[in-house]
C-alpha positions in Angstrom: 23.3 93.2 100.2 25.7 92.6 97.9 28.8 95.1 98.2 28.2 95.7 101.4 30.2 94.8 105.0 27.7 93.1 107.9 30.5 94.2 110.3 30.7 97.5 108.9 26.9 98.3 109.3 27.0 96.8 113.0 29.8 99.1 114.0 28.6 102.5 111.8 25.3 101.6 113.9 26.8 101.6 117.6 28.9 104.6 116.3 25.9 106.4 115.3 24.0 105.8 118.5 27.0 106.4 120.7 27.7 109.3 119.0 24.2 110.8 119.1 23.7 109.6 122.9 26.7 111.9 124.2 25.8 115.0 121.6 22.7 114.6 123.4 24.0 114.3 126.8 26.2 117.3 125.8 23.8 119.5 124.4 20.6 118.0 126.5 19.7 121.1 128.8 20.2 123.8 125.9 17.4 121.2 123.6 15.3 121.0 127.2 14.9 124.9 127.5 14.6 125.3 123.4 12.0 122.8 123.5 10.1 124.1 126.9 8.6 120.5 127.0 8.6 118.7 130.8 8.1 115.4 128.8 10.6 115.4 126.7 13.9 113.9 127.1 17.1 114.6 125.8 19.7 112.3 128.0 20.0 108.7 126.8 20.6 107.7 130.8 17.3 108.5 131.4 15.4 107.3 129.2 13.1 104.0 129.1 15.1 100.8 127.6 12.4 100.6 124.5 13.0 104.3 123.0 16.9 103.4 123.5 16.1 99.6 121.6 14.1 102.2 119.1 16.8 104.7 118.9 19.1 102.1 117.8 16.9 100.6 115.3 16.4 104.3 113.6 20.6 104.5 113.7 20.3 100.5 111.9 18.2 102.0 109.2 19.8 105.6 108.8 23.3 103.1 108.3 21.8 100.3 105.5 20.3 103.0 103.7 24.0 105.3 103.4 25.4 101.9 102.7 23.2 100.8 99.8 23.4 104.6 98.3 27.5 104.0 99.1 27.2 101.1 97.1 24.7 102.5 94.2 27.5 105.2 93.8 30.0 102.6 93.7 32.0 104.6 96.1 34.9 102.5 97.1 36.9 104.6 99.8 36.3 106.9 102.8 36.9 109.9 101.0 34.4 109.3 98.1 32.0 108.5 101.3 32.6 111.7 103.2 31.6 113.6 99.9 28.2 111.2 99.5 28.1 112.0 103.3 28.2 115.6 103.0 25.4 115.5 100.2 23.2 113.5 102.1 23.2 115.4 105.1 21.3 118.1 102.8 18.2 116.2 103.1 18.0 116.6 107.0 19.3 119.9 106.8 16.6 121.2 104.4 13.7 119.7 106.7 15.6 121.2 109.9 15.6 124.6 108.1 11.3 124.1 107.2 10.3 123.0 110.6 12.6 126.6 111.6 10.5 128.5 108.9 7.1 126.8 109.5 6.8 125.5 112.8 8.6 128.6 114.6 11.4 126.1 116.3 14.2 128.4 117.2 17.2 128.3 114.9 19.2 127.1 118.0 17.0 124.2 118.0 17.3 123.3 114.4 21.4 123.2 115.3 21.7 120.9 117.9 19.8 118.7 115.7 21.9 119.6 112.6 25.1 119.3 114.1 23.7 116.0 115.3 23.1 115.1 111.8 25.9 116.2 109.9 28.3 114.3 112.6 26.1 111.7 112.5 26.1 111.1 108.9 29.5 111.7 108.6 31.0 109.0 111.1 28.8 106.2 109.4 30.1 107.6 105.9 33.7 107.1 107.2 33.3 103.9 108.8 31.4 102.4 105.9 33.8 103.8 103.5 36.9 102.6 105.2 35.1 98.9 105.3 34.7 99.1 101.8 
């Protein structure tokens, strides 16, 4: 992985998870009565050690892959990151905004997720950028 920080993509991950853990704790009972699902879950203290393991694999991917497109760019500070950052977080967007148009999820819904997303994205654009 050549251009790219170990270190930095261990502690973009954590950020990512810990970031989208308390935007779910925060915005968990709003998602539970969007969703009107008694299975679902949206607080990370409550939820089975294996989906949290899981969780933090899907942050480990969602980091390597901003990394390698960081890299591709040859983006070598945190602002040219933000602004790769802020592109990427179309591609989220744009399937937030179908499963709104096609699926009938409510638009408040598709911005807890969003906001999730763009925060998200942005964070591990910053921290990857600075580590560059």
């Amino acid at each position: 992985m050549r251009g790219i920080n170990i270190l930095a993509i261990i502690v973009a991950t954590v950020a990512a998870f810990l970031f989208s853990s308390i935007w779910y704790i925060t915005f968990g009972k709003a998602r539970m009565k969007l969703l009107k699902n008694e299975n679902a879950s949206a607080d990370m203290r409550k939820v089975p050690a294996s989906q949290k393991l899981f969780e933090l694999f899907r942050s480990l991917v969602v980091v390597v892959v901003i990394a390698h497109l960081l890299a591709i760019a040859g983006v070598t500070d945190w602002l040219g990151a933000v602004g790769v950052g802020i592109w990427l977080v179309v591609f989220p967007g744009m399937i937030l905004v179908g499963a709104t148009l096609w699926d009938k999820r409510p638009w408040k819904l598709s911005a807890i997720h969003g906001g999730d997303w763009l925060f998200k994205i942005l964070i591990v654009s910053v921290i990857l950028g600075l580590w560059r």
